[in-house]
Backbone as ProteinMPNN parsed JSONL, in Angstrom:
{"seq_chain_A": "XXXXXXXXXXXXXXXXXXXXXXXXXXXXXXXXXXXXXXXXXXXXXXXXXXXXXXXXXXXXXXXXXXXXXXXXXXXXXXXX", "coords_chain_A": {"N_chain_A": [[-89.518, 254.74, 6.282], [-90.618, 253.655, 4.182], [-92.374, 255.369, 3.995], [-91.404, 257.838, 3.502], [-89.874, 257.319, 0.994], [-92.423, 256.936, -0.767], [-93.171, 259.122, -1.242], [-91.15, 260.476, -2.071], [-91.181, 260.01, -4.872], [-92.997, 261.195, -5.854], [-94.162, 263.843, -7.594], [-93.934, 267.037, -7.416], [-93.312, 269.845, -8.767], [-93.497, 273.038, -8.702], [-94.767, 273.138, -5.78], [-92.695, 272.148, -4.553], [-90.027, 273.058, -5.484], [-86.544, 272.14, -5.781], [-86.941, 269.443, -5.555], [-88.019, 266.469, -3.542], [-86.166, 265.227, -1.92], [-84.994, 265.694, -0.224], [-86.215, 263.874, 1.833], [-85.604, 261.553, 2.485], [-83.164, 261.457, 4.535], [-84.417, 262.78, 6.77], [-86.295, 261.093, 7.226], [-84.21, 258.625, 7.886], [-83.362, 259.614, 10.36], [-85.861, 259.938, 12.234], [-86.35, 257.308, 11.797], [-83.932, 256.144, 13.285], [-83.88, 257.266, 15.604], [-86.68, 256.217, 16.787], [-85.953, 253.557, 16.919], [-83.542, 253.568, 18.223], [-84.409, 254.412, 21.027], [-86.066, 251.843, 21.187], [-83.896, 250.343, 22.048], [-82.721, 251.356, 24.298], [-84.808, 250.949, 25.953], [-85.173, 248.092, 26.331], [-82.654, 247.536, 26.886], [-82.821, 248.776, 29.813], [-85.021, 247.228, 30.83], [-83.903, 244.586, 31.036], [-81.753, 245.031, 32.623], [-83.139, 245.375, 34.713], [-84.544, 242.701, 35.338], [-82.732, 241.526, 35.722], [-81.473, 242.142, 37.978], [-83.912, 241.512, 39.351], [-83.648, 239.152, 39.629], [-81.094, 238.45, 40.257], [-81.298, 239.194, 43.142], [-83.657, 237.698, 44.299], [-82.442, 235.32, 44.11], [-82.79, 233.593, 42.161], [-82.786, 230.972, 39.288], [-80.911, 231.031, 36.438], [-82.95, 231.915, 33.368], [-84.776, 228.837, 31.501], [-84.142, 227.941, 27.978], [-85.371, 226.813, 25.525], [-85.63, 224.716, 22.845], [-86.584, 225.574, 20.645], [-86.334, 228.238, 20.756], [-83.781, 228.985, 21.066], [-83.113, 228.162, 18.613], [-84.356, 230.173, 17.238], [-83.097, 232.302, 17.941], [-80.366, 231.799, 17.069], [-80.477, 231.456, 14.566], [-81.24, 234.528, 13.884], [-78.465, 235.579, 14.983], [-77.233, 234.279, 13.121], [-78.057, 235.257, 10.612], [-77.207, 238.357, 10.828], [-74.916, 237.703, 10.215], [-74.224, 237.351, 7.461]], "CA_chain_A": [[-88.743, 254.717, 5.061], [-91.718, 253.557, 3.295], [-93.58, 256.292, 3.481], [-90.591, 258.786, 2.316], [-89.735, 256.684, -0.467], [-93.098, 257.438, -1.574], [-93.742, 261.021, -1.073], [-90.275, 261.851, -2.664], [-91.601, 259.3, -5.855], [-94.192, 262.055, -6.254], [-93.65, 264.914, -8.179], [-94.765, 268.544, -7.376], [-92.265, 270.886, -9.127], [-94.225, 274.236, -8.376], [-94.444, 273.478, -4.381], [-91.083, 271.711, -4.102], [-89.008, 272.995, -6.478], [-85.911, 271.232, -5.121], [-87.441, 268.338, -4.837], [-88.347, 265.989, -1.893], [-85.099, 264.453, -1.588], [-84.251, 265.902, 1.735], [-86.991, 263.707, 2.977], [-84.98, 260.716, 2.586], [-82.245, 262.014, 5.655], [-85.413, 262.939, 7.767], [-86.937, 259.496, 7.618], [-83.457, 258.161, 8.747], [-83.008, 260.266, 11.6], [-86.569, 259.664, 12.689], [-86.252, 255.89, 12.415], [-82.769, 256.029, 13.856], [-84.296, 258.026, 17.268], [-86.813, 255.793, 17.456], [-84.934, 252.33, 17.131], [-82.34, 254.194, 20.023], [-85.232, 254.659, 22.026], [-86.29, 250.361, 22.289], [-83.099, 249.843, 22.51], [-82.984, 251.638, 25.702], [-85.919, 250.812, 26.737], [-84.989, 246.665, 26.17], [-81.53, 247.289, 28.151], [-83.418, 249.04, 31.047], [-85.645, 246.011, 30.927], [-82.834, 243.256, 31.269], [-80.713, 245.02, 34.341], [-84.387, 245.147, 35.828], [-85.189, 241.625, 35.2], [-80.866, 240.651, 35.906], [-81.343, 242.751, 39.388], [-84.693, 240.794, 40.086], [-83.411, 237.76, 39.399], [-80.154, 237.569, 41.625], [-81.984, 239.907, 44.338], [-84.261, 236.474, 44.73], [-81.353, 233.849, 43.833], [-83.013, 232.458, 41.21], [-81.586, 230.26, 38.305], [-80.829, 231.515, 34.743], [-84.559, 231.085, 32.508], [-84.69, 228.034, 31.218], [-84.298, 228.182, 26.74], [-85.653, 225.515, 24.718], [-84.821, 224.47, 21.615], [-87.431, 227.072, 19.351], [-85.837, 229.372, 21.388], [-82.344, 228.856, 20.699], [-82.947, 227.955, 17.13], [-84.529, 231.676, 16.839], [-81.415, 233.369, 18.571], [-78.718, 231.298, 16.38], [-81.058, 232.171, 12.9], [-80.847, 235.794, 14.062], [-77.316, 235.876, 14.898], [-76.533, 234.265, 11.916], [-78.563, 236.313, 9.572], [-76.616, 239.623, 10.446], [-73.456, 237.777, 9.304], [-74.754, 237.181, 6.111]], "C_chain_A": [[-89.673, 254.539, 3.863], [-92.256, 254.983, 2.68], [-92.607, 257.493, 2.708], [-90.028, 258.804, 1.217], [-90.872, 257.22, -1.688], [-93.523, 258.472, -1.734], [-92.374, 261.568, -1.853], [-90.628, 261.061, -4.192], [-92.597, 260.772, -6.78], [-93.913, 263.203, -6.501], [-94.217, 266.291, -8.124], [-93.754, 269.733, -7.944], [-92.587, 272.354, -8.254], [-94.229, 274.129, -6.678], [-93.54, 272.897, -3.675], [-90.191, 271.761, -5.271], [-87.461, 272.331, -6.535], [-86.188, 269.944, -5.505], [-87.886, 268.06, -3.629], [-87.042, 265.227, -1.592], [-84.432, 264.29, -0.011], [-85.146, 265.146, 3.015], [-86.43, 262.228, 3.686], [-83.942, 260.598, 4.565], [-83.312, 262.189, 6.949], [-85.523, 261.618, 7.561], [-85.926, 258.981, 8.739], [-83.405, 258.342, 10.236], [-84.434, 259.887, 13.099], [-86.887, 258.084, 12.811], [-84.98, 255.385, 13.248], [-83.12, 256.378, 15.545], [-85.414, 257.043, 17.887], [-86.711, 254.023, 17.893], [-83.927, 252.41, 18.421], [-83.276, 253.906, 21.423], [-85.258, 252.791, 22.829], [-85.099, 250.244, 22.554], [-82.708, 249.992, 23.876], [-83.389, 251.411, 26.386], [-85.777, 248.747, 27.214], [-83.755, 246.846, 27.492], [-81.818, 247.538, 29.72], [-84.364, 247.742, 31.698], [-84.729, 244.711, 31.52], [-82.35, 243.796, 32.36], [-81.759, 245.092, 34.937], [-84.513, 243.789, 36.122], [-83.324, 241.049, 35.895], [-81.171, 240.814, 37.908], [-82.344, 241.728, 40.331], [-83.899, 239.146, 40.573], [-81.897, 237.321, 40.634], [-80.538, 238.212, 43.1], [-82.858, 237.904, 45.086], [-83.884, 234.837, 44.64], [-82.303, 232.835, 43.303], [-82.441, 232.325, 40.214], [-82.129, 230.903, 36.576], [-82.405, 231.087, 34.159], [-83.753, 229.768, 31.914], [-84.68, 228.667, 29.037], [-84.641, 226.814, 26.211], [-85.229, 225.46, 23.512], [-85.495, 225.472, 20.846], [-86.692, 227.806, 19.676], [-84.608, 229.432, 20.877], [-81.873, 228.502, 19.222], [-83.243, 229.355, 16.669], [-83.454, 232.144, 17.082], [-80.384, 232.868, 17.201], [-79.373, 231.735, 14.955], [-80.832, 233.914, 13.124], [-79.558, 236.197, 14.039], [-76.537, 235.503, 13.387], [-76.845, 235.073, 10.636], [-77.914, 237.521, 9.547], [-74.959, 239.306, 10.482], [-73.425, 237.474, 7.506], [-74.688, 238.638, 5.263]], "O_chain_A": [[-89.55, 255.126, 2.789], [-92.453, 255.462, 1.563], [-92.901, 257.99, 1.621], [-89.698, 259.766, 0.523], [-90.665, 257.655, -2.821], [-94.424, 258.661, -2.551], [-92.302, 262.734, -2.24], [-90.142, 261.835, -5.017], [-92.707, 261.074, -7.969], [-93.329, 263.804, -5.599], [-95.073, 266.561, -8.967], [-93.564, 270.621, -7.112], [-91.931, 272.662, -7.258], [-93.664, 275.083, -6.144], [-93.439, 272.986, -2.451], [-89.719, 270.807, -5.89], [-87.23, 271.94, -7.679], [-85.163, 269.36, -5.858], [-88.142, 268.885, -2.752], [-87.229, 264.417, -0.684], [-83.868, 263.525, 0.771], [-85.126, 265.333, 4.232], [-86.628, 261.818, 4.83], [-84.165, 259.793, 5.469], [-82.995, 261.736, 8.049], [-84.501, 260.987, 7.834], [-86.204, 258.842, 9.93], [-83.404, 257.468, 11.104], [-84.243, 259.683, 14.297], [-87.555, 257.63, 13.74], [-85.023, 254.301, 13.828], [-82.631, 255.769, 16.497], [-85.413, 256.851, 19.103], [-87.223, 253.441, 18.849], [-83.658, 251.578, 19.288], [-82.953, 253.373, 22.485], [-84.902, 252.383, 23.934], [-85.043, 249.91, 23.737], [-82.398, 249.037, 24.589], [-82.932, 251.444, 27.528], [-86.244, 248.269, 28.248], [-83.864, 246.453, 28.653], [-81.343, 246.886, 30.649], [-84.349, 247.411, 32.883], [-85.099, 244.017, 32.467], [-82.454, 243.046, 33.331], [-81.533, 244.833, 36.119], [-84.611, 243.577, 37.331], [-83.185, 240.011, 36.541], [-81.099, 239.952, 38.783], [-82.062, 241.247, 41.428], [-83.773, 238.442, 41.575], [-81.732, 236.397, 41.43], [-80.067, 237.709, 44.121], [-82.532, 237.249, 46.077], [-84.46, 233.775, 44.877], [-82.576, 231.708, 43.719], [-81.611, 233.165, 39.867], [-83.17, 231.085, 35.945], [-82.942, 230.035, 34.507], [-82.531, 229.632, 31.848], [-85.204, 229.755, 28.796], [-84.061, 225.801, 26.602], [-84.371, 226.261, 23.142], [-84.75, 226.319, 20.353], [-86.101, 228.293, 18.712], [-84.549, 230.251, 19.96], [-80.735, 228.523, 18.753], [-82.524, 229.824, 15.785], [-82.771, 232.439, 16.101], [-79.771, 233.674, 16.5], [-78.65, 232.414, 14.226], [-80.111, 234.45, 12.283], [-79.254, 237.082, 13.239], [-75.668, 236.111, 12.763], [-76.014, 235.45, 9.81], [-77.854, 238.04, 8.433], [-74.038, 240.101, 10.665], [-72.511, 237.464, 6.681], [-75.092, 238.695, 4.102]]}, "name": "protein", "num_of_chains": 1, "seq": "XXXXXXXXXXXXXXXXXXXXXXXXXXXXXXXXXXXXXXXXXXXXXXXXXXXXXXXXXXXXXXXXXXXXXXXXXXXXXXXX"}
């Protein structure tokens, strides 16, 4: 997003007559595909790690308090 912010900032009339505006929509799409991607890649991770975990009947991880103070600042930040 950065970087298309600044490339459409920049003015070339003569080899983008248009503009660069349309670069805005690209950026999205390309940070949108690859945000999809960890996300995939995180959920594939957890039913691996869920599967290990009752495959060898062991007990939930343990969370400590940093831990659980990060999670509840996160969750609460995207009600904000």
């Amino acid at each position: 997003m950065w970087f298309a912010a600044r490339q459409m900032r920049k003015r070339k009339p003569y080899k983008y007559p248009e503009g660069r505006t349309r670069l805005e929509p690209l950026a999205v799409i390309v940070l949108s595909v690859f945000m999809g991607s960890i996300s995939i890649q995180l959920v594939a991770e957890s039913v691996q790690a869920i599967v290990r975990m009752s495959q060898n009947n062991q007990e939930a991880p343990n969370v400590n308090d940093l831990a659980l103070g990060i999670m509840a600042s996160v969750i609460g930040k995207n009600y904000i």
